[in-house]
C-alpha positions as CSV (number, residue, x, y, z in Angstrom):
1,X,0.0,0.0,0.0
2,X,2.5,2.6,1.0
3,X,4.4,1.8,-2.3
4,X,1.3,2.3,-4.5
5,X,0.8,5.4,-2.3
6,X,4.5,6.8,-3.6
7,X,4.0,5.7,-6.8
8,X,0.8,7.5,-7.0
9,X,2.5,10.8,-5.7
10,X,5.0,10.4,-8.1
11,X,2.8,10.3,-11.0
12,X,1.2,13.5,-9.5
13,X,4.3,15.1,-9.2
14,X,5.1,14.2,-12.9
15,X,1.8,15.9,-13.8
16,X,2.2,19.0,-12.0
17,X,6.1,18.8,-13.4
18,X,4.3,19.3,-16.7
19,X,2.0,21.9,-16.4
20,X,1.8,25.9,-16.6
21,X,5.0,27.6,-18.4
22,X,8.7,26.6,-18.6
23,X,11.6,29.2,-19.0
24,X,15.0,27.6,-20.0
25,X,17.2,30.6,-19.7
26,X,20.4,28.4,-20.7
27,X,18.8,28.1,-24.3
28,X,19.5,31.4,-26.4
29,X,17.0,31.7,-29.4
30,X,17.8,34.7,-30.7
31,X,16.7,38.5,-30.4
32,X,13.8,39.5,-28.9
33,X,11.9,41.1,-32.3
34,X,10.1,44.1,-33.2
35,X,6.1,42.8,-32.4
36,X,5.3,45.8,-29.9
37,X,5.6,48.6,-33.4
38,X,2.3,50.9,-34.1
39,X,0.8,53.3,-36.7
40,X,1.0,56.6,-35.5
41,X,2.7,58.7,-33.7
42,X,2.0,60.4,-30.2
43,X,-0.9,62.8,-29.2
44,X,-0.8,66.4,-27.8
45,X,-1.3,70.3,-28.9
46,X,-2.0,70.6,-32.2
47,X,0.7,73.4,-33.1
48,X,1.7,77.1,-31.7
49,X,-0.3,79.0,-29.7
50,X,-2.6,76.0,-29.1
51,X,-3.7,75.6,-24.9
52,X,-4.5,72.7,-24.7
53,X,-2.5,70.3,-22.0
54,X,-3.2,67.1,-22.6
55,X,-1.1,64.9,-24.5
56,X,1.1,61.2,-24.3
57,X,4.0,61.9,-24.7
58,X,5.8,60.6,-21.7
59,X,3.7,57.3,-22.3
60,X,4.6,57.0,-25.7
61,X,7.9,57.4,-25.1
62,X,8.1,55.2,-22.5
63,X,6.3,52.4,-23.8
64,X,9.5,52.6,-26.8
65,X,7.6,51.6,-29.8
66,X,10.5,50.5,-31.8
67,X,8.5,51.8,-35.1
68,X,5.5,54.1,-36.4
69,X,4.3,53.7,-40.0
70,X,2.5,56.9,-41.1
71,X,-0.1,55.2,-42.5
72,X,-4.2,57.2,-42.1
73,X,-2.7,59.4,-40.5
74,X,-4.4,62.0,-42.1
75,X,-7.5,61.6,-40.8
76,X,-6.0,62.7,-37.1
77,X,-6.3,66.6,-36.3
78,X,-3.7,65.4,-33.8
79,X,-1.5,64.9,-36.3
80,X,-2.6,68.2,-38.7
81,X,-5.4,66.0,-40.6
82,X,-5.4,66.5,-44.7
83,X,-2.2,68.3,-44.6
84,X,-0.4,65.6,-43.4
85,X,2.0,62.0,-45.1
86,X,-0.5,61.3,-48.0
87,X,1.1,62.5,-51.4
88,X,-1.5,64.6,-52.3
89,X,-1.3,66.6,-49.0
90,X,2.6,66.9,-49.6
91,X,2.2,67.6,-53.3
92,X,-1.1,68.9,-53.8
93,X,-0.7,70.2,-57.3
94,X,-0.1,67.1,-60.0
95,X,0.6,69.3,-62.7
96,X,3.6,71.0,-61.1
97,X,7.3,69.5,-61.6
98,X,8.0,67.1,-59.6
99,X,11.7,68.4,-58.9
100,X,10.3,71.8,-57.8
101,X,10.9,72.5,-54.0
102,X,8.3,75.1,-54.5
103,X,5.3,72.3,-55.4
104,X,6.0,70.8,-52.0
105,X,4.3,71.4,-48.6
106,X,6.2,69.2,-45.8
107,X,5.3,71.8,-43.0
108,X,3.1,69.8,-41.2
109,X,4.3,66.4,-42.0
110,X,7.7,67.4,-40.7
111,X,6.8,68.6,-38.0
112,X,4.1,65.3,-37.1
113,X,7.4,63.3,-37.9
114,X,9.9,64.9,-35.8
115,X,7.3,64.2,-32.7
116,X,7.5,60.2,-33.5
117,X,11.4,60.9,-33.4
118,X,11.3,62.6,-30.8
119,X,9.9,59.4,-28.6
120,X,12.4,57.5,-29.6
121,X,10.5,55.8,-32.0
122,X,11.5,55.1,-36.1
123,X,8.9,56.3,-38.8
124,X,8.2,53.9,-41.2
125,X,7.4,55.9,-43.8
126,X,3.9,54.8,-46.2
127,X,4.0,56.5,-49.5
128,X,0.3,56.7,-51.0
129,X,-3.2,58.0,-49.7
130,X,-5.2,56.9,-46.6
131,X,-8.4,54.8,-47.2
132,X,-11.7,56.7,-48.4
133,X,-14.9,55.6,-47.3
134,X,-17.2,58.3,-49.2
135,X,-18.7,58.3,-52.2
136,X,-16.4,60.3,-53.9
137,X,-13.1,59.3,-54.7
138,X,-9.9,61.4,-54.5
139,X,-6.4,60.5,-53.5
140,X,-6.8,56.3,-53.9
141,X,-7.2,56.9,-58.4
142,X,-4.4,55.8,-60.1
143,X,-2.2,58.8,-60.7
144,X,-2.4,60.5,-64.1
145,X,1.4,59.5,-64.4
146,X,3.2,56.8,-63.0
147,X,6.6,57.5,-63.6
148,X,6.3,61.0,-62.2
149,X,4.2,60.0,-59.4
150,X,7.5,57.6,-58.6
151,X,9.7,61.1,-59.2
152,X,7.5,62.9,-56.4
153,X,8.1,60.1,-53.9
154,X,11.7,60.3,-54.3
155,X,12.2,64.0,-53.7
156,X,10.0,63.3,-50.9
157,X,12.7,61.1,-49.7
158,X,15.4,63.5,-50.6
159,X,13.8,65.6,-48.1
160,X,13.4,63.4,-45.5
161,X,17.4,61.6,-45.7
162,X,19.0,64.5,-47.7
163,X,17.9,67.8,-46.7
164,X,16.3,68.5,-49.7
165,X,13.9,71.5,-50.2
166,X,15.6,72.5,-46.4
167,X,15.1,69.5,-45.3
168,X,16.3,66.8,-42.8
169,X,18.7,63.8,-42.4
170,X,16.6,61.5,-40.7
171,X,17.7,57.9,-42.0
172,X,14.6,57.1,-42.6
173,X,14.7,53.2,-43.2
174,X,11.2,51.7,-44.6
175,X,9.2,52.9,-47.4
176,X,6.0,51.8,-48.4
177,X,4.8,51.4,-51.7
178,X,0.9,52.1,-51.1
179,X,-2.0,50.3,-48.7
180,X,-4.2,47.6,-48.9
181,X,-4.7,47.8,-53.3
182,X,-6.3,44.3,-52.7
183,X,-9.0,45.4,-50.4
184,X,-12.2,46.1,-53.1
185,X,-10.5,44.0,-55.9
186,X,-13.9,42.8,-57.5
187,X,-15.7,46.4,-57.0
188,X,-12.5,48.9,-58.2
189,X,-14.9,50.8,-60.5
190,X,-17.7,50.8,-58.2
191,X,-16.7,51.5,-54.5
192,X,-13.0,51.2,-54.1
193,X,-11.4,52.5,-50.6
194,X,-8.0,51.8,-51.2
195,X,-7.0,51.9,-55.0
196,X,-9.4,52.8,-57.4
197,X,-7.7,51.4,-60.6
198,X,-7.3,47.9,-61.9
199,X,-5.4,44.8,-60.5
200,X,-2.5,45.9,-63.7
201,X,-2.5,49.4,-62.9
202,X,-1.7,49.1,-59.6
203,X,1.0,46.3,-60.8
204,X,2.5,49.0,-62.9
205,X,2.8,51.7,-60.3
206,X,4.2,49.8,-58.0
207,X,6.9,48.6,-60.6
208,X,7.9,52.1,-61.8
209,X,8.4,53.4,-58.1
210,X,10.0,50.6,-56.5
211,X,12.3,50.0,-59.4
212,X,12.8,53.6,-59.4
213,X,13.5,54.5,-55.7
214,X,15.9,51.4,-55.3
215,X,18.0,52.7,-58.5
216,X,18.1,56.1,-56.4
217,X,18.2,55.0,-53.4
218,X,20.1,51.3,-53.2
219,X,20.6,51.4,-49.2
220,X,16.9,52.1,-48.2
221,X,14.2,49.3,-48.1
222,X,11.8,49.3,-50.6
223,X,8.5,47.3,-50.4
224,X,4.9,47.1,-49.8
225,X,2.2,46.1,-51.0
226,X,0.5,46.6,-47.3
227,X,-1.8,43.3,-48.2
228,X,-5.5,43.8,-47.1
229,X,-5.7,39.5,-46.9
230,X,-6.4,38.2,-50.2
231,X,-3.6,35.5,-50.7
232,X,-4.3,34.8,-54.0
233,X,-3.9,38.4,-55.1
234,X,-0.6,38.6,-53.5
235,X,0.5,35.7,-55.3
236,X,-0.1,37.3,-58.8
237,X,1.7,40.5,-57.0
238,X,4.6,38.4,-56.4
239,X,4.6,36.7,-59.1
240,X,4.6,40.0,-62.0
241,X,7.3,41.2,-59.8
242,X,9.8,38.2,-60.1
243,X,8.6,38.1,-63.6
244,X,10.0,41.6,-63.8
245,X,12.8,41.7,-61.6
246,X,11.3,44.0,-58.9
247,X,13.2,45.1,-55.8
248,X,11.2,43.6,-52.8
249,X,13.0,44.4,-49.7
250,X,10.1,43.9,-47.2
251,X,6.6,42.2,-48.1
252,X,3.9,43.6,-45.8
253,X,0.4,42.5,-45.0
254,X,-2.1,43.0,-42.7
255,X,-4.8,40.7,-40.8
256,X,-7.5,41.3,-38.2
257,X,-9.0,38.4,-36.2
258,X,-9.8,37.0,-32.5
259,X,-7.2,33.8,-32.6
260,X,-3.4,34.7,-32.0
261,X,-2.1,31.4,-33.4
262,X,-4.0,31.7,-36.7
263,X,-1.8,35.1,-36.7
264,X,0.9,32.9,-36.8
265,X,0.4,30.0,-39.1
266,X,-1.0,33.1,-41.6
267,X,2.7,34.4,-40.8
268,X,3.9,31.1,-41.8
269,X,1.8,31.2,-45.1
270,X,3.1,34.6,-45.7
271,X,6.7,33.6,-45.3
272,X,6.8,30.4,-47.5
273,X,4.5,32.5,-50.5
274,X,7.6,35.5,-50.5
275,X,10.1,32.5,-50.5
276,X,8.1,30.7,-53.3
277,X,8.9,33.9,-55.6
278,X,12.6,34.3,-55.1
279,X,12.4,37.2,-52.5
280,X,13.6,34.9,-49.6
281,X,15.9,37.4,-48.5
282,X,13.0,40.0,-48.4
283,X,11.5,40.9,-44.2
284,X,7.8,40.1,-44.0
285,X,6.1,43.0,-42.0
286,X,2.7,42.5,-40.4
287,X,1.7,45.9,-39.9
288,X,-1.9,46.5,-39.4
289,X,-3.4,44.2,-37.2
290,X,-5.9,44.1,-34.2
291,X,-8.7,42.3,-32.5
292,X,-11.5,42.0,-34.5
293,X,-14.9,39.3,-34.4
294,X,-16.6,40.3,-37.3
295,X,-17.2,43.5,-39.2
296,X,-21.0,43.4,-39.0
297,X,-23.3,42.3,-36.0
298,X,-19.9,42.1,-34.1
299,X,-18.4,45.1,-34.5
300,X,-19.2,46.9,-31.8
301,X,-18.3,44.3,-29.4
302,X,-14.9,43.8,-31.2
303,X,-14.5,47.6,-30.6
304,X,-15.1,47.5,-27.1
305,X,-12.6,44.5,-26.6
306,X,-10.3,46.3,-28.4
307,X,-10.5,49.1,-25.6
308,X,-10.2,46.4,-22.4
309,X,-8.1,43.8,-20.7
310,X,-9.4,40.9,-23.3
311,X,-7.9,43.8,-26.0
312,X,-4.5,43.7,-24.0
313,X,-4.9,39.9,-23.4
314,X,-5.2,39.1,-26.7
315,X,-2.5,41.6,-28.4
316,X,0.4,40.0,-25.6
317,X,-0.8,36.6,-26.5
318,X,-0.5,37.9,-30.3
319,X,3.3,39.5,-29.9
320,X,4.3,35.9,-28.0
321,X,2.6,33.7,-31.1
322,X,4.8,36.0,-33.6
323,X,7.9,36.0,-31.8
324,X,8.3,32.7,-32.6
325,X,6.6,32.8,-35.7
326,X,8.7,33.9,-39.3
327,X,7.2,37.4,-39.1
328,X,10.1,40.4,-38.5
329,X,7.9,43.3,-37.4
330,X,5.0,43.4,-35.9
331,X,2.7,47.0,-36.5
332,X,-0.6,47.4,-34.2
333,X,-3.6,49.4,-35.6
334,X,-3.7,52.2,-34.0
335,X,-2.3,54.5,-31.9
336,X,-4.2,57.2,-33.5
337,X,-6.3,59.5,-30.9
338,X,-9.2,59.2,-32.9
339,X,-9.9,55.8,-34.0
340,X,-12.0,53.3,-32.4
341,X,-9.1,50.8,-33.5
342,X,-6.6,52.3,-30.5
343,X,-6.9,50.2,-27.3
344,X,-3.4,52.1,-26.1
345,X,-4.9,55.3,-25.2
346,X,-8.2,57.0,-24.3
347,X,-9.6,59.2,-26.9
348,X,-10.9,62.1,-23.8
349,X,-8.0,62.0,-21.8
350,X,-4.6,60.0,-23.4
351,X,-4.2,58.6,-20.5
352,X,-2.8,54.7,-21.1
353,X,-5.6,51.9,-21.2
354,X,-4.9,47.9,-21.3
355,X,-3.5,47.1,-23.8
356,X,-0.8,50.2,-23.5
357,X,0.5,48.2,-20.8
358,X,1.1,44.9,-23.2
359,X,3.5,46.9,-25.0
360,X,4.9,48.4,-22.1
361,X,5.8,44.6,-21.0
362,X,7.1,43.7,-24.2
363,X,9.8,46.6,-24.4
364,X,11.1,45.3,-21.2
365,X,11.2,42.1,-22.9
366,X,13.4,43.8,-25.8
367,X,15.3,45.5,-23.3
368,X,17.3,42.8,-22.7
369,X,17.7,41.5,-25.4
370,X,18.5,37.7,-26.2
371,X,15.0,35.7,-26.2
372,X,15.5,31.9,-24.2
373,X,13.2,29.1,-24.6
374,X,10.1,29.1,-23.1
375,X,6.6,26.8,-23.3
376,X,3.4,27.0,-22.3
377,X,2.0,23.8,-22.0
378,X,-1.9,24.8,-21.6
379,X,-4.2,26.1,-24.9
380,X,-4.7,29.8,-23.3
381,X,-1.6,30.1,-22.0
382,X,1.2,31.9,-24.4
383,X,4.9,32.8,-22.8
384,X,8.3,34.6,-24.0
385,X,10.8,35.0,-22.1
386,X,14.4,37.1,-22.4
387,X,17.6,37.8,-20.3
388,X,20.3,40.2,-19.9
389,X,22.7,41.2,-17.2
390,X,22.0,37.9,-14.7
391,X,17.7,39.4,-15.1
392,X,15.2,37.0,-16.8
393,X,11.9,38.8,-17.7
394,X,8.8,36.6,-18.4
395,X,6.0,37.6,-20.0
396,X,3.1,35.2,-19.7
397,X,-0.4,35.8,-21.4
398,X,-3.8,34.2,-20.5
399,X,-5.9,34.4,-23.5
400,X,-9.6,33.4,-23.5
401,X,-12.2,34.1,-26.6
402,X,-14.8,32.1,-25.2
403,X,-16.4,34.6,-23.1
404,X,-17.8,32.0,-20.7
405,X,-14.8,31.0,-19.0
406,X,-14.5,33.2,-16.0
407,X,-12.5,31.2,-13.6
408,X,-8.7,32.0,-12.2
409,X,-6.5,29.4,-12.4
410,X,-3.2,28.2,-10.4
411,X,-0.4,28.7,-13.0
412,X,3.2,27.3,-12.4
413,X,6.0,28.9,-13.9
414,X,9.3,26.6,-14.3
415,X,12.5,29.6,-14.5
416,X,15.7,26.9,-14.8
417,X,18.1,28.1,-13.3
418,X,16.6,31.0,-10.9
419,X,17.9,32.2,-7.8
420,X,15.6,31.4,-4.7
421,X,13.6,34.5,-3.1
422,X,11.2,37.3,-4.1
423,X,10.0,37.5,-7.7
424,X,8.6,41.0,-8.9
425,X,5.4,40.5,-11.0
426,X,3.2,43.1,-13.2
427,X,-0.2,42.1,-13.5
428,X,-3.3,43.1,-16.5
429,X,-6.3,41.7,-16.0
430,X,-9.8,42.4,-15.3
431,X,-9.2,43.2,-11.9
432,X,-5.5,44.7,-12.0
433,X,-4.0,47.4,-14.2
434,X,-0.4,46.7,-14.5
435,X,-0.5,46.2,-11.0
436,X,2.8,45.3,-8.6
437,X,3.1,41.6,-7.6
438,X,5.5,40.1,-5.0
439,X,6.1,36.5,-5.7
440,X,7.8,33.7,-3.8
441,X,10.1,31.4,-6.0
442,X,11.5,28.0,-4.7
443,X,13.8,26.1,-6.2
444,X,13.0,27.5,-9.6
445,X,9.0,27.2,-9.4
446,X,6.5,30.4,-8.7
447,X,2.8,29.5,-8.4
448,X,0.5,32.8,-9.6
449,X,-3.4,32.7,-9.9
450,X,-4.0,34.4,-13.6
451,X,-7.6,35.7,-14.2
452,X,-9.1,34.8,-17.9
453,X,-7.4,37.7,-20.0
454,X,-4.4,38.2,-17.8
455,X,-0.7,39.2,-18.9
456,X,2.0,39.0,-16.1
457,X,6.1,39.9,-16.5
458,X,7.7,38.7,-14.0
459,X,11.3,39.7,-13.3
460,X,14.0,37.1,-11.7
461,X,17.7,36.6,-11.1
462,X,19.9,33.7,-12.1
């Protein structure tokens, strides 16, 4: 009896032995990547003279967004609205010369840029129009002349990298060819949002500029197309530009959904169609993506999970899934003040909501540097972990869809390696907002009750 008894505990032992998360600081996987990037810069006073004193800066910055494509940002007063990225703000007169300073108005983009720079934070630069949802159409037709269009996005470079037209040396990295030309494929002529010319058109553009801009400007990255989903449009976009020998430094696309691992196997899909058409050396950017149901009877309730601790739940668990998934950069939509798509800060007030504090975590995460192995062994749970200096930082996120589970759960996290004594934790969920957490660790095990739609960093030393 008292052997059945031990081998019973041991059997229990084994099972708890395999449960919860498991760091393995001794296994080096590489760097921590880019997921925790946005669109958009920060939000404050609108220009000079102007009273008002709210603003994020000091959030923004801390939060150290690694990136901040440009992209809509033109509908944000916050950022000067119409006068602001798009090409026909910056060169609002077509039938100028495209090498004329004098056609050019960057005042307000350079100074809506130089904010982003000034928290630290690169631009990635989207050349093209933001999307139009009313019934007329302006910036998204096709321009009147391609190869000139390409001309006007090169002196906007010039500007940006080479003082041109006074202006600024700013090393500005990534360029974006356009957004989201797939999006109303099968209603171009009818109601387009995006690109309001044919599937060809848009393939010719983007093969005058890009192959124009690389032969001007061989060190910068080059890409696009900023994919709205429709795989088998991107293959034909890939496949015209290996037919014609088409610089494609970065390949970026965009998804919305409510599963972070179909994030990642779409990642994977993403990866192996670029390699499939010669650009394997080519960076695959996801840069719009967000929590989203459904875009009908759902909407509003994928709006308001955007804006709480399922939002922040779900866009850790999303950054873990990617980390280890062949995806470079990671872009959230949006950071925009205005936008029902920004679960980072409140609209009235800037002040930091959930899902801020995800991306908070993660640059502590990139702080260190060096990502080391770590699993989560249960469906909800996703984990990365990183170390640096004798630290390793945890992130751990507690995901949950089904609305209907509602119970906390005992979580055991494994740390190999990790010194015994008091653990600092940072808690999201429903009931804590990035709240402080003292944890016991024994013999390289903390025990931690998570909440459905939790995320927890917790620090140790080795």
């Amino acid at each position: 009896m008292k052997r059945q008894l031990t081998i019973l505990l041991s059997f229990l032992h084994i099972s708890i032995a395999f449960s919860g998360v498991f760091v393995y600081p001794s296994q080096e996987v590489g760097p921590i990547k880019a997921m925790n990037g946005v669109n958009n810069g920060p939000a404050g006073p609108y220009g000079l003279g102007d009273s008002q004193t709210r603003d994020n800066f000091a959030d923004y910055r801390a939060a150290k967004f690694p990136f901040a494509r440009t992209h809509d940002a033109a509908f944000s007063e916050s950022y000067g609205s119409e006068h602001t990225v798009d090409i026909t703000s910056i060169f609002p007169d077509f039938s100028k010369k495209a090498d004329d300073p004098s056609a050019y108005d960057f005042a307000i983009t350079d100074w809506y840029l130089k904010r982003i720079r000034d928290m630290g934070t690169e631009v990635f630069f989207r050349l093209g129009q933001k999307i139009e949802h009313h019934v007329k159409k302006y910036g998204i037709l096709p321009p009147a002349d391609f190869k000139k269009w390409a001309q006007i996005c090169e002196h906007i470079i010039r500007h940006y990298n080479e003082g041109w037209a006074d202006g600024h040396e700013w090393n500005i990295r990534y360029w974006e060819i356009w957004n989201e030309a797939d999006l109303d494929a099968k209603t171009w002529n009818t109601n387009p949002r995006t690109w309001g010319g044919t599937e060809q058109q848009f393939f010719d553009l983007y093969t005058t500029t890009a192959k124009h801009l690389k032969k001007c400007f061989p060190h910068l990255l080059i890409g696009g197309p900023a994919l709205a989903g429709q795989e088998q449009w991107a293959d034909r976009f890939l496949a015209h530009m290996a037919k014609n020998n088409v610089p494609i430094d970065f390949f970026s696309w965009h998804i919305y959904g409510t599963d972070p691992r179909k994030i990642a196997e779409k990642a994977e899909r993403m990866r192996k169609l670029v390699d499939s058409h010669g650009y394997d050396k080519a960076e695959t950017i996801l840069n719009e993506w967000n929590y989203i149901r459904g875009w009908t009877e759902d909407y509003p309730y994928s709006l308001a999970t955007v804006h709480g601790v399922k939002g922040a739940a779900f866009t850790a668990a999303t950054m873990a899934a990617c980390q280890d998934a062949p995806v470079d950069i990671l872009m959230y939509y949006d950071a925009r003040p205005e936008t029902p798509y920004n679960g980072l800060f409140d609209f009235y007030s800037f002040q930091p909501l959930p899902s801020y504090y995800s991306f908070y975590a993660w640059s502590r995460l990139a702080s260190l540097g060096k990502q080391v192995k770590a699993e989560a062994q249960e469906d909800d749970l996703y984990a990365v972990a990183a170390k640096g200096d004798g630290i390793v930082r945890t992130l751990v996120a507690r995901y949950n869809e089904n609305d209907n589970i509602n119970r906390s759960r005992t979580v055991e996290i494994h740390i190999e390696g990790a010194k015994d004594g008091e653990a600092i934790g940072h808690v999201v969920s429903p009931s804590k907002l990035y709240s402080e957490t003292l944890l016991d660790i024994r013999n390289g095990i903390l025990t931690i009750k998570l909440e459905p739609n939790s995320v927890l960093v917790i620090e140790t030393r080795l």
